[in-house]
Structures are given as structure tokens and as C-alpha cells.
C-alpha positions as a Python dict, from the first residue, in 0.01 Angstrom:
ca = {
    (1, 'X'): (0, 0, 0),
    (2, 'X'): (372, 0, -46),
    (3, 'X'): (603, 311, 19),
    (4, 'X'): (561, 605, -176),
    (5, 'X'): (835, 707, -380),
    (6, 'X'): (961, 1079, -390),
    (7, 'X'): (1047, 1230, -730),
    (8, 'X'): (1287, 1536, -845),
    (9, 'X'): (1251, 1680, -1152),
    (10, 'X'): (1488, 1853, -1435),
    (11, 'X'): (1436, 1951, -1794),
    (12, 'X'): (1699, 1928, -2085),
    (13, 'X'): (1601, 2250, -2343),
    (14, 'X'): (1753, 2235, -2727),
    (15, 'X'): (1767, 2560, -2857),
    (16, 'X'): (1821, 2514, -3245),
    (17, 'X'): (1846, 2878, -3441),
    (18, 'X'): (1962, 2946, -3775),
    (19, 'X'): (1939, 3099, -4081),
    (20, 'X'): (1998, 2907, -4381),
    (21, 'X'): (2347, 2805, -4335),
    (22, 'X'): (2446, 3000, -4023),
    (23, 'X'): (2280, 2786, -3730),
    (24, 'X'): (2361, 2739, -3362),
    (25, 'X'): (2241, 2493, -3091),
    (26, 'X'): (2297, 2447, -2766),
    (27, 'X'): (2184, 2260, -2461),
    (28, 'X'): (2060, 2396, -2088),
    (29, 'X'): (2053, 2139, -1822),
    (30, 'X'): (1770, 2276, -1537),
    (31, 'X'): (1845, 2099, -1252),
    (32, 'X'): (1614, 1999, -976),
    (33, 'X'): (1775, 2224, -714),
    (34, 'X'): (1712, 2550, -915),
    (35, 'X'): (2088, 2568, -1107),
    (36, 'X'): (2089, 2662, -1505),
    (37, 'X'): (2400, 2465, -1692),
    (38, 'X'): (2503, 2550, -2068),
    (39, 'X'): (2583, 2128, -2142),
    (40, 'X'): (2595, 2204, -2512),
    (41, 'X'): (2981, 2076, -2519),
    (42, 'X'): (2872, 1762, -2440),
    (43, 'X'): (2730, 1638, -2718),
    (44, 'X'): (2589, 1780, -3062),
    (45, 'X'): (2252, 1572, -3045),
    (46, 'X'): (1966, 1531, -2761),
    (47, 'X'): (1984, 1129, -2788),
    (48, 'X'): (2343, 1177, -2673),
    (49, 'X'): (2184, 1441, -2384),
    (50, 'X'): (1919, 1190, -2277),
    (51, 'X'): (2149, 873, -2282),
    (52, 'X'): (2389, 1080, -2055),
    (53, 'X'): (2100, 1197, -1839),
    (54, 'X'): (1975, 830, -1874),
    (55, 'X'): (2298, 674, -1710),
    (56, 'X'): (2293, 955, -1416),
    (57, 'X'): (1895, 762, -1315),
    (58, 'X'): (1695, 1024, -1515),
    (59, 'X'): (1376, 896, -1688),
    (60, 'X'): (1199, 1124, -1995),
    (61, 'X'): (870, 1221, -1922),
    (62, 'X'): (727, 1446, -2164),
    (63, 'X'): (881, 1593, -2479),
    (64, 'X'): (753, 1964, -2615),
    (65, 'X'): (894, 2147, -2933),
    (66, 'X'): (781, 2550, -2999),
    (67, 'X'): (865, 2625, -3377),
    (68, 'X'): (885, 2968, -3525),
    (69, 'X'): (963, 3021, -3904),
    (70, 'X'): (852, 3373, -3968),
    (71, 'X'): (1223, 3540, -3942),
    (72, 'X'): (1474, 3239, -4004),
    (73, 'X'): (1382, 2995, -3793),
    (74, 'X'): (1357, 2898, -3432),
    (75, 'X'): (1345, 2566, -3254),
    (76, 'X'): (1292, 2533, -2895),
    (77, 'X'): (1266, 2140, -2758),
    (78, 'X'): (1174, 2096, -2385),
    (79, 'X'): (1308, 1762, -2267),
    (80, 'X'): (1110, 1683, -1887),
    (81, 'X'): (1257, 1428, -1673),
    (82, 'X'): (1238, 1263, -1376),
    (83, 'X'): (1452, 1035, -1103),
    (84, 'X'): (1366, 876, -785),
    (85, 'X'): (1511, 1070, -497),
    (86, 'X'): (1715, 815, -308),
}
């Protein structure tokens, strides 16, 4: 059996919410040492979030999206990833 590899973990959240025309999203980078980042000035979609987090080693795990349409409406979208601690 070969070595075993160590993981960290982060997760890339899209918060999308909006009323007709007035919307707003932004971007929070968890990190795997604890640390909360608004990274919505880097880019306006999550492709150009993951490609970013792609080039930096991170892989996408799992993908989760919470929807709530009662009063406007709500998106949340929970990117997981992972990297290889070196």
C-alpha cells in the first residue's frame, strides 16, 4: 500500500438574492485554516471562482444549492473542495 495522502478542505458559497430587478451576489472563500474572505470582486460567475480555485490545486467535490422563493428569492450554492496538502 502506497503513502496516504493528506487532504485540506475549503468551500466557495454563492449567495444570489434579488428581487425582480434589484439582485446582489457575492462570493465567500472558507479557507481550510478557519479564515472567511468576501472574493466576490473577483469574478461575477462561480466557473470563473472554481477555475481560479482550480489553478491554486483545488479540486470540486460536491456541489449543494438551498432555494427559497417565498419572499423574492434566495439562492445559496455551496461549492466543497479539496487539495492535497503538500
Amino acid at each position: 500500500m502506497g503513502p496516504m495522502v493528506a487532504w485540506e478542505y475549503a468551500l466557495l458559497v454563492r449567495r444570489y438574492q434579488g428581487q425582480g430587478r434589484n439582485f446582489h451576489v457575492s462570493f465567500v472563500w472558507y479557507g481550510p485554516d478557519g479564515s472567511r474572505k468576501d472574493i466576490t470582486a473577483y469574478g461575477d460567475t462561480a466557473i470563473a471562482h472554481l477555475n481560479r480555485a482550480g489553478r491554486e490545486g483545488w479540486e470540486l467535490v460536491s456541489a449543494a444549492e438551498d432555494v427559497n422563493n417565498v419572499q423574492g428569492s434566495t439562492e445559496v450554492h455551496r461549492y466543497h473542495l479539496k487539495r492535497p496538502i503538500a
